[in-house]
Chimera marker file (.cmm) of the C-alpha trace (Angstrom):
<marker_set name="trace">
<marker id="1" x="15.295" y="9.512" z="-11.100" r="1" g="1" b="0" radius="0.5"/>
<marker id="2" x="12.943" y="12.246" z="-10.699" r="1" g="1" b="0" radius="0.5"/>
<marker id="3" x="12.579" y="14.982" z="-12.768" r="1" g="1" b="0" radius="0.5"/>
<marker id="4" x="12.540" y="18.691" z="-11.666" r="1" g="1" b="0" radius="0.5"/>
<marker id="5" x="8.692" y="19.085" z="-12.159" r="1" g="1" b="0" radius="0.5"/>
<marker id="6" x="7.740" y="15.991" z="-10.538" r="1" g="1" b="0" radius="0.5"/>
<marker id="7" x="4.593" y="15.515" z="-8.733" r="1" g="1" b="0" radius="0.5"/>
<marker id="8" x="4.885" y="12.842" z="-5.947" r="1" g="1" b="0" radius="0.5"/>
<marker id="9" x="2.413" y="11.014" z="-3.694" r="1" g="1" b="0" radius="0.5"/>
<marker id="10" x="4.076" y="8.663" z="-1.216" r="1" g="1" b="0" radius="0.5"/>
<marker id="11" x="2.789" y="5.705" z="-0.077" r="1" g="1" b="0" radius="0.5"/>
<marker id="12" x="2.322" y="7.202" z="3.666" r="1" g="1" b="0" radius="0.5"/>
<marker id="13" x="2.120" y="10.806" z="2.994" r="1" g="1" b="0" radius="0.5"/>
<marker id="14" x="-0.016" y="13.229" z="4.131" r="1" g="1" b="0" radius="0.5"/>
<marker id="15" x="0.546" y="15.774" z="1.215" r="1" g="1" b="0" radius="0.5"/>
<marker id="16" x="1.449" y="15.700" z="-2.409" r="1" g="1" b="0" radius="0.5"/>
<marker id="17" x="5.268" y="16.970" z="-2.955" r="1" g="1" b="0" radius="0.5"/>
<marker id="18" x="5.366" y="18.995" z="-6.183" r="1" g="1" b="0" radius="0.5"/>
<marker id="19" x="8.714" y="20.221" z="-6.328" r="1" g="1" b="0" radius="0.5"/>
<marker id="20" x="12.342" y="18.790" z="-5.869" r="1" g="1" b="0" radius="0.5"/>
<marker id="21" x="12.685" y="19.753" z="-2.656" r="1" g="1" b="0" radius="0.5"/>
<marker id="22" x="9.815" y="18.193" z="-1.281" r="1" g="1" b="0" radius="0.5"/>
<marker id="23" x="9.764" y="15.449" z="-3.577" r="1" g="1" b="0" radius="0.5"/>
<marker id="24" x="13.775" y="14.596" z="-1.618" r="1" g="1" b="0" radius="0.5"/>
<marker id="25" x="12.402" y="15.161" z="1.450" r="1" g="1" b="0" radius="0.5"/>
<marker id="26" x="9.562" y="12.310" z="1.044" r="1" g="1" b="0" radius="0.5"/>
<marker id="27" x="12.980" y="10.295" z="0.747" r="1" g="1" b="0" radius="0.5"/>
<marker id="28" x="15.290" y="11.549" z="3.402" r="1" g="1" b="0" radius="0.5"/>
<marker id="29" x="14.933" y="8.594" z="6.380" r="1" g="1" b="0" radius="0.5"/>
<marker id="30" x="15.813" y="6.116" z="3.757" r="1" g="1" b="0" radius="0.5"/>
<marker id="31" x="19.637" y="5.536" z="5.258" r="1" g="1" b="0" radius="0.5"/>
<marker id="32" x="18.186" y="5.591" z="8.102" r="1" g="1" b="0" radius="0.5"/>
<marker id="33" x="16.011" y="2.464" z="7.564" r="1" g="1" b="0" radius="0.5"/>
<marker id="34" x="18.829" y="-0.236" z="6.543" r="1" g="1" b="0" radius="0.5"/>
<marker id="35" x="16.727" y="-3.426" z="7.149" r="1" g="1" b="0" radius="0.5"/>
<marker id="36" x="14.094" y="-1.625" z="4.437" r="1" g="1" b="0" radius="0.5"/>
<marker id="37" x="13.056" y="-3.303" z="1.007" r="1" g="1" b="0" radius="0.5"/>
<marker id="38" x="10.615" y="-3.209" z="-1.892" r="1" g="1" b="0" radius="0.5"/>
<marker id="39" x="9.657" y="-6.147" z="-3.811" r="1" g="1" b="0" radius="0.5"/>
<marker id="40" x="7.777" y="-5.107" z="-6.853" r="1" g="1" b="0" radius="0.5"/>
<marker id="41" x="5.089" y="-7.431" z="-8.253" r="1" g="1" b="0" radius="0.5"/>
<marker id="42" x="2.922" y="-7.261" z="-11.185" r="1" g="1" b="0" radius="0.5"/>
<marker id="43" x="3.854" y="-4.036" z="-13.369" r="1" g="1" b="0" radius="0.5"/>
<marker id="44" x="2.324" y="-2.778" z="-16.633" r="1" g="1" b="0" radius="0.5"/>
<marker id="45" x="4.503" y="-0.723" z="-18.778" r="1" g="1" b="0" radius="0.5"/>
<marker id="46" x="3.206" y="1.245" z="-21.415" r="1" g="1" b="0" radius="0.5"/>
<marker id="47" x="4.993" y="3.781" z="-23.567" r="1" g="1" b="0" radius="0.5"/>
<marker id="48" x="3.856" y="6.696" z="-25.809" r="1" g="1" b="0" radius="0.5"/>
<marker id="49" x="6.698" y="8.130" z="-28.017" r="1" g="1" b="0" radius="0.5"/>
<marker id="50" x="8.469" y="10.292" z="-25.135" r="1" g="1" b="0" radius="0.5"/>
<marker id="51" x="6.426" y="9.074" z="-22.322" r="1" g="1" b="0" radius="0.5"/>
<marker id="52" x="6.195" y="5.989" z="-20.271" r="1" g="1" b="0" radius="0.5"/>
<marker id="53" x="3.743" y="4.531" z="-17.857" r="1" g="1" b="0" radius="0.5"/>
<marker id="54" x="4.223" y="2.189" z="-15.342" r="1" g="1" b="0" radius="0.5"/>
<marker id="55" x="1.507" y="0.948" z="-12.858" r="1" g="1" b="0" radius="0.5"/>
<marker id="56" x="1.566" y="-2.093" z="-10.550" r="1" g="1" b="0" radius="0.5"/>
<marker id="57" x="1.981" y="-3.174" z="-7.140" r="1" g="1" b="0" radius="0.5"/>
<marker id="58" x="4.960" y="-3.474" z="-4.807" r="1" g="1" b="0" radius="0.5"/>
<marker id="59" x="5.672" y="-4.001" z="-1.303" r="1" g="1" b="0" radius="0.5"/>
<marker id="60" x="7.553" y="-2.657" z="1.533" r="1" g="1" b="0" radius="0.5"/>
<marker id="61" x="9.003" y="-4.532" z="4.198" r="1" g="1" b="0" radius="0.5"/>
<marker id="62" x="11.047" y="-3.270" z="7.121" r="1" g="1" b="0" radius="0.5"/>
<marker id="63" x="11.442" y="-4.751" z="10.677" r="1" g="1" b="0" radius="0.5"/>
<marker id="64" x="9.627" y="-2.641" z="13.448" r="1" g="1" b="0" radius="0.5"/>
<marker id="65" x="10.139" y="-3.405" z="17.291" r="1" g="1" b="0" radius="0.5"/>
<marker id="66" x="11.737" y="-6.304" z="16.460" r="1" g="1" b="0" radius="0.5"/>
<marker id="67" x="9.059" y="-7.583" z="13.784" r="1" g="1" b="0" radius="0.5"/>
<marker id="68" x="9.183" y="-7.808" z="10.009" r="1" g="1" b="0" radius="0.5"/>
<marker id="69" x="6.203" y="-5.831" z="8.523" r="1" g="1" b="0" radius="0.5"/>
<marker id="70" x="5.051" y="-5.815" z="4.998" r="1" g="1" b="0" radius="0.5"/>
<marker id="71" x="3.032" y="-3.008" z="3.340" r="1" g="1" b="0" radius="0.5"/>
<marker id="72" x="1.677" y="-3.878" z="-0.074" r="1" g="1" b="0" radius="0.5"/>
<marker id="73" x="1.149" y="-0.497" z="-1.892" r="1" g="1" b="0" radius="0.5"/>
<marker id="74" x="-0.387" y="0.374" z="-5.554" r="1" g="1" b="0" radius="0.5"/>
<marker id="75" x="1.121" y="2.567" z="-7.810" r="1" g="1" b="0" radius="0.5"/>
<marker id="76" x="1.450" y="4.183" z="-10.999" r="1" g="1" b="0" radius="0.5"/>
<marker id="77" x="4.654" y="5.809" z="-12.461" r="1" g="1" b="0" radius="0.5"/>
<marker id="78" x="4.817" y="8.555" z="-15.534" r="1" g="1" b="0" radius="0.5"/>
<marker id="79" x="8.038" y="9.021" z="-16.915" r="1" g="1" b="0" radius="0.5"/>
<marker id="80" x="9.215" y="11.520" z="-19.661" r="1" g="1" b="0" radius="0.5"/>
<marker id="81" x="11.835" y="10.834" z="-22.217" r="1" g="1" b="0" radius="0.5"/>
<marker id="82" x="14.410" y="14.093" z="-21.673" r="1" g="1" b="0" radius="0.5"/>
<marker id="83" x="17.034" y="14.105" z="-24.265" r="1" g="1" b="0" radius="0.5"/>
<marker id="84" x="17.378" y="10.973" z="-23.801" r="1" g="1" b="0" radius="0.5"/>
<marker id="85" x="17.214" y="10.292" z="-20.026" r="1" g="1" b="0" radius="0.5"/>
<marker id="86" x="14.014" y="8.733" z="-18.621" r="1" g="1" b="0" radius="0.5"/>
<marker id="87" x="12.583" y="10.749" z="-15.938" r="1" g="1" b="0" radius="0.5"/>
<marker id="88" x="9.866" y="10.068" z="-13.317" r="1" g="1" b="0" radius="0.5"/>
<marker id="89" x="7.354" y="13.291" z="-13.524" r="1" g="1" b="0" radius="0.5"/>
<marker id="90" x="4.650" y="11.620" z="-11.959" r="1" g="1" b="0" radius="0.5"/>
<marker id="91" x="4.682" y="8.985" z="-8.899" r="1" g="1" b="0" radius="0.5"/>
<marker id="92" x="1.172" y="8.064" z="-7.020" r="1" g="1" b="0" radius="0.5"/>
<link id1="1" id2="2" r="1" g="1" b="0" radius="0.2"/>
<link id1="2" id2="3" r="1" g="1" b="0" radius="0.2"/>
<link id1="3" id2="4" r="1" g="1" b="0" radius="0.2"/>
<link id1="4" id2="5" r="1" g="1" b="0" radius="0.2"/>
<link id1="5" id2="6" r="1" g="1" b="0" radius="0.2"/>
<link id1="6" id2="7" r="1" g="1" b="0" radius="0.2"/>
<link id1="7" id2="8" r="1" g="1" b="0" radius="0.2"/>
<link id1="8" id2="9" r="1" g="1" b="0" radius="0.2"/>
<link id1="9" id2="10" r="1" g="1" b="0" radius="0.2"/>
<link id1="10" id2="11" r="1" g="1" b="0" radius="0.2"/>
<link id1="11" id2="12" r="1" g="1" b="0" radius="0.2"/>
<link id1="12" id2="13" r="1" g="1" b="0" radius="0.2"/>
<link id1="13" id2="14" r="1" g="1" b="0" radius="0.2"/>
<link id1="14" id2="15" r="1" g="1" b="0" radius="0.2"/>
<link id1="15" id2="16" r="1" g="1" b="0" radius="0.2"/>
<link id1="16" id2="17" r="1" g="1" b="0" radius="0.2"/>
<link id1="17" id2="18" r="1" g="1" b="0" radius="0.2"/>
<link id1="18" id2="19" r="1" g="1" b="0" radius="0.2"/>
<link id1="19" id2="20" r="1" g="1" b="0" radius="0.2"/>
<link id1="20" id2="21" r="1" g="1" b="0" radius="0.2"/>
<link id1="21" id2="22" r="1" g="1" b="0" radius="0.2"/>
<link id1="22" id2="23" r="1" g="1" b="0" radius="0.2"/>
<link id1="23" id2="24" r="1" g="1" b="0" radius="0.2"/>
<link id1="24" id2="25" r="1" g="1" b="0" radius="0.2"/>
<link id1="25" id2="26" r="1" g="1" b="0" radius="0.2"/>
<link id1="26" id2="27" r="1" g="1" b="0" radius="0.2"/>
<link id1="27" id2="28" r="1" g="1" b="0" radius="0.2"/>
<link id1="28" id2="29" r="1" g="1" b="0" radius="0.2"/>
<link id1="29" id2="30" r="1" g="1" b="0" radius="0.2"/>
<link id1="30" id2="31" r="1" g="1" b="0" radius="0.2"/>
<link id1="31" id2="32" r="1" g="1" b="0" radius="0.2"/>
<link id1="32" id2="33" r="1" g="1" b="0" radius="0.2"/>
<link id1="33" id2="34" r="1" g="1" b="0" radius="0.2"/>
<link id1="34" id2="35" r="1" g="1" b="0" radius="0.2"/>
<link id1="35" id2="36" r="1" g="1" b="0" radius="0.2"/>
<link id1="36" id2="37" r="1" g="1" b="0" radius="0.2"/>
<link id1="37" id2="38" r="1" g="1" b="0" radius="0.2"/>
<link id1="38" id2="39" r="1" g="1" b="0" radius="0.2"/>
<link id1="39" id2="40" r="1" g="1" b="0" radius="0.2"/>
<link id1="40" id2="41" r="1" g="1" b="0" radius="0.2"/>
<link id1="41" id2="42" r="1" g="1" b="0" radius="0.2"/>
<link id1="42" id2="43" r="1" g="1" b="0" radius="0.2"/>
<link id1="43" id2="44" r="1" g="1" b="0" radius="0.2"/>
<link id1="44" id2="45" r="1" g="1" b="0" radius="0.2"/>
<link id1="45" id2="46" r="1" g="1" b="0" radius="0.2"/>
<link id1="46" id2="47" r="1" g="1" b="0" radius="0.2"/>
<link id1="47" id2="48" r="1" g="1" b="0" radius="0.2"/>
<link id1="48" id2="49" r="1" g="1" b="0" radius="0.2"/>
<link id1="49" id2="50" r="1" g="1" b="0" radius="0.2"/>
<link id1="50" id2="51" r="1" g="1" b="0" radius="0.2"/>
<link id1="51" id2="52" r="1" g="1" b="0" radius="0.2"/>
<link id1="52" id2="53" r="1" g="1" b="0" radius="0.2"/>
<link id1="53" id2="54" r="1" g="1" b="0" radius="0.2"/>
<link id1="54" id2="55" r="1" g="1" b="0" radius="0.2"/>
<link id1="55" id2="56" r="1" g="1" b="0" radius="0.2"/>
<link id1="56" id2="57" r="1" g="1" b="0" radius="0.2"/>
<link id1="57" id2="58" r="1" g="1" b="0" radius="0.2"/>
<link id1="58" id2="59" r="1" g="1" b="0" radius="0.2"/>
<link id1="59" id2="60" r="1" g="1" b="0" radius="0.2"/>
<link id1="60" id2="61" r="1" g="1" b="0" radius="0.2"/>
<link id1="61" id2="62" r="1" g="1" b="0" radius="0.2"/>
<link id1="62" id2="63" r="1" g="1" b="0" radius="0.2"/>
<link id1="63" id2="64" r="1" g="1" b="0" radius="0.2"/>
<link id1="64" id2="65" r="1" g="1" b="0" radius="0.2"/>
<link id1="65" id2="66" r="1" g="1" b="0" radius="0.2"/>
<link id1="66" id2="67" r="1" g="1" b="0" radius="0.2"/>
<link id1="67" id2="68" r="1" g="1" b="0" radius="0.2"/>
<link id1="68" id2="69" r="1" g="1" b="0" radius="0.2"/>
<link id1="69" id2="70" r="1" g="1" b="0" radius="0.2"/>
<link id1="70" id2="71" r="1" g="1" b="0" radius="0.2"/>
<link id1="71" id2="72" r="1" g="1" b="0" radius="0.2"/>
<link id1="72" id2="73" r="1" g="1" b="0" radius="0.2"/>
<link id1="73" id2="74" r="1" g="1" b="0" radius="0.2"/>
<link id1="74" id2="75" r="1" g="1" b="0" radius="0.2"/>
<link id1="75" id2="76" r="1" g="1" b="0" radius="0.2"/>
<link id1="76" id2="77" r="1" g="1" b="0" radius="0.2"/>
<link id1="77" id2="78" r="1" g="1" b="0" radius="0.2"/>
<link id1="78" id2="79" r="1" g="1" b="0" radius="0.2"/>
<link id1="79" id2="80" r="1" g="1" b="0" radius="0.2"/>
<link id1="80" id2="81" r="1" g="1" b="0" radius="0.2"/>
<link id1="81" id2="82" r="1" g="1" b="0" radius="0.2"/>
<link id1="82" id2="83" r="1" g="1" b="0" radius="0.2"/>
<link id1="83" id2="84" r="1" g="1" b="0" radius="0.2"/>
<link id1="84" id2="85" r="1" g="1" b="0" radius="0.2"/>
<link id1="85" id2="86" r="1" g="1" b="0" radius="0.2"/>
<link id1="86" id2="87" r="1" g="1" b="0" radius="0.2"/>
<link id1="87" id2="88" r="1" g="1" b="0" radius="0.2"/>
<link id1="88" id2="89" r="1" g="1" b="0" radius="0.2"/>
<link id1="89" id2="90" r="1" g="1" b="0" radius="0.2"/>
<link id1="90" id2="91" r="1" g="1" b="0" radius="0.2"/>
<link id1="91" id2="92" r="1" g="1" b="0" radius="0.2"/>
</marker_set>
C-alpha cells in the first residue's frame, strides 16, 4: 500500500524511513507477531482531487510475557491517487 516515495514514521521508531526499503523494514517482524492486532477508532477522511487524508486513532494490541498489552497510537495517513491506485506517501 505504500508508494515508492513514501515517508514513514512508525509508531515506535526511532527514525523516519523515507524510502521502500526502509519503509519494509519498519514492517518485517510482523509474521513474527501472530497474536498482533489493530483496532482503528475514530478516522477523518478527507480527499482533494488526487489526494486523500486520513487521520485518527488506532490501537495495537499484542500479548507480551504472557499479557495482553494495548498501545493506543495517533496518526495521520496521505495517500495519492496513481493512475488509479491509491497509494500511502505519507504515514506519521
Amino acid at each position: 500500500m505504500y508508494d515508492r516515495d513514501a515517508v514513514f514514521w512508525g509508531t515506535t521508531a526511532k527514525t523516519v524511513a523515507a524510502d521502500p526499503a526502509a519503509v519494509a523494514e519498519d514492517f518485517q517482524d510482523a509474521p513474527k507477531r501472530p497474536n498482533a492486532t489493530v483496532a482503528f477508532g475514530e478516522q477523518h477522511i478527507r480527499v482533494y482531487g488526487d489526494v486523500g487524508v486520513n487521520t485518527g486513532y488506532y490501537t495495537f494490541s499484542d500479548i507480551r510475557e504472557g499479557q495482553r498489552i494495548s498501545v493506543p497510537a495517533r496518526f495521520t495517513m496521505v495517500f495519492v491517487n496513481r493512475e488509479g491506485t491509491w497509494r500511502i506517501v505519507a504515514h506519521h
